[in-house]
C-alpha positions in Angstrom: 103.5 15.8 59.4 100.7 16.3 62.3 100.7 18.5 65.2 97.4 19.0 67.2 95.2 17.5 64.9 96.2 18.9 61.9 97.4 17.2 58.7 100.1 19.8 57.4 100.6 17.9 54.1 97.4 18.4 53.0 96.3 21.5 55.1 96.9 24.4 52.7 95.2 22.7 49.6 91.9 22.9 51.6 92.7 26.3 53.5 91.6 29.0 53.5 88.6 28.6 52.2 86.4 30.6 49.5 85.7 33.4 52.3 89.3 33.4 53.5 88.5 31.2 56.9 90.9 28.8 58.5 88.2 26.3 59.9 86.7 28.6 62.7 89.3 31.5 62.3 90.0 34.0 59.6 87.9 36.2 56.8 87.4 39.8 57.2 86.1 42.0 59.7 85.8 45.2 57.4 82.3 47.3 57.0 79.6 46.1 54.3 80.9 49.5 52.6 84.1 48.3 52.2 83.3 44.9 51.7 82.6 45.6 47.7 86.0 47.4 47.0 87.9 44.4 49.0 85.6 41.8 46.8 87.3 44.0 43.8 90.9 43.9 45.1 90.3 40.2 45.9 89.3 39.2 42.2 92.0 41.3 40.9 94.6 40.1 42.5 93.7 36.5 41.7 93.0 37.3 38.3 97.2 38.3 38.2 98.6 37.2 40.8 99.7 34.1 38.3 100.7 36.3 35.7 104.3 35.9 34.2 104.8 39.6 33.8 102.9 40.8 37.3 105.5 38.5 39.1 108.0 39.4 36.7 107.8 43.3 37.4 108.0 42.5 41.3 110.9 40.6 41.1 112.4 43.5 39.5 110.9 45.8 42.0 112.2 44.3 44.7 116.0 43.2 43.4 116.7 46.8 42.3 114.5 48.8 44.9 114.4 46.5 48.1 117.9 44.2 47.7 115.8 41.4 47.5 117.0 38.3 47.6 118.9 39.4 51.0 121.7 37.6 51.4 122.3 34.7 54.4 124.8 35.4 56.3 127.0 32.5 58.6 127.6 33.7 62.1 131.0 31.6 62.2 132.1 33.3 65.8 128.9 32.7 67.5 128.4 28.9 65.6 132.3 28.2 66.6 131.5 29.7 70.2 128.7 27.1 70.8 130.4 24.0 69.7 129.3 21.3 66.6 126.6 23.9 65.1 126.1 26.3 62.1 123.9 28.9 62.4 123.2 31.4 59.3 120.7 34.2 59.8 119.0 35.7 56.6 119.6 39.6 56.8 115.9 41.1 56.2 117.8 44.3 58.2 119.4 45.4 55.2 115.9 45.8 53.7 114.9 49.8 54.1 112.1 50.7 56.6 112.2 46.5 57.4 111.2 44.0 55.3 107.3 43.3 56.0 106.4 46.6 55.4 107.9 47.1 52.0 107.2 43.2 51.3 103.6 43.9 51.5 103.5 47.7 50.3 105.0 47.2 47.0 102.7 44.0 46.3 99.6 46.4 46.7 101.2 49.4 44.8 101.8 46.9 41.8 98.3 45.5 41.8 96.8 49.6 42.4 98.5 49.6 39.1 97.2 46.9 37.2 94.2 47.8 38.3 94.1 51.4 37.1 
């Protein structure tokens, strides 16, 4: 599939690149002070992130403390309502604090821990 340009069935095996950039966008902004710890998050996250018992522990962590997977819901009034439609919405309410916040916090707490 294309849309402006862009080939999307090949696009994410050639991006990002090795320093993070989506052609002209992307990377990070961060001091050169930082920019060693980050380099040291980076390789140890890659060096887990395919790891059967790294992924393993955050499924558990987020079934048992996040009620991950959440559950899809069908909106039969509203779908009925509109005429020859389904509609479903996947409930990321019923996640505590909202679900992009824990998503991504308990990814990093995991790896802090690997890490040492």
């Amino acid at each position: 599939m294309k849309f402006n340009n862009i080939d999307f069935d090949t696009y994410l095996k050639n991006f990002p690149d090795e320093k993070g950039y989506f052609g002209k966008y992307g990377g990070s902004f961060i001091s050169p002070e930082l920019q060693t710890a980050m380099d040291e998050i980076t390789e140890a996250y890659f060096t887990i992130c395919k790891s059967r018992k790294f992924i393993n522990e955050l499924r558990r962590i987020r079934k048992e403390f996040q009620g991950r997977p959440t559950p899809i819901s069908h909106l039969e009034r509203l779908s009925s309502s509109l005429g020859n439609v389904q509609l479903y919405v996947k409930r990321e309410d019923l996640n505590h604090t909202g679900a992009h916040k824990l998503n991504h916090c308990m990814g990093e707490a995991l790896l802090a821990k690997y890490m040492g």
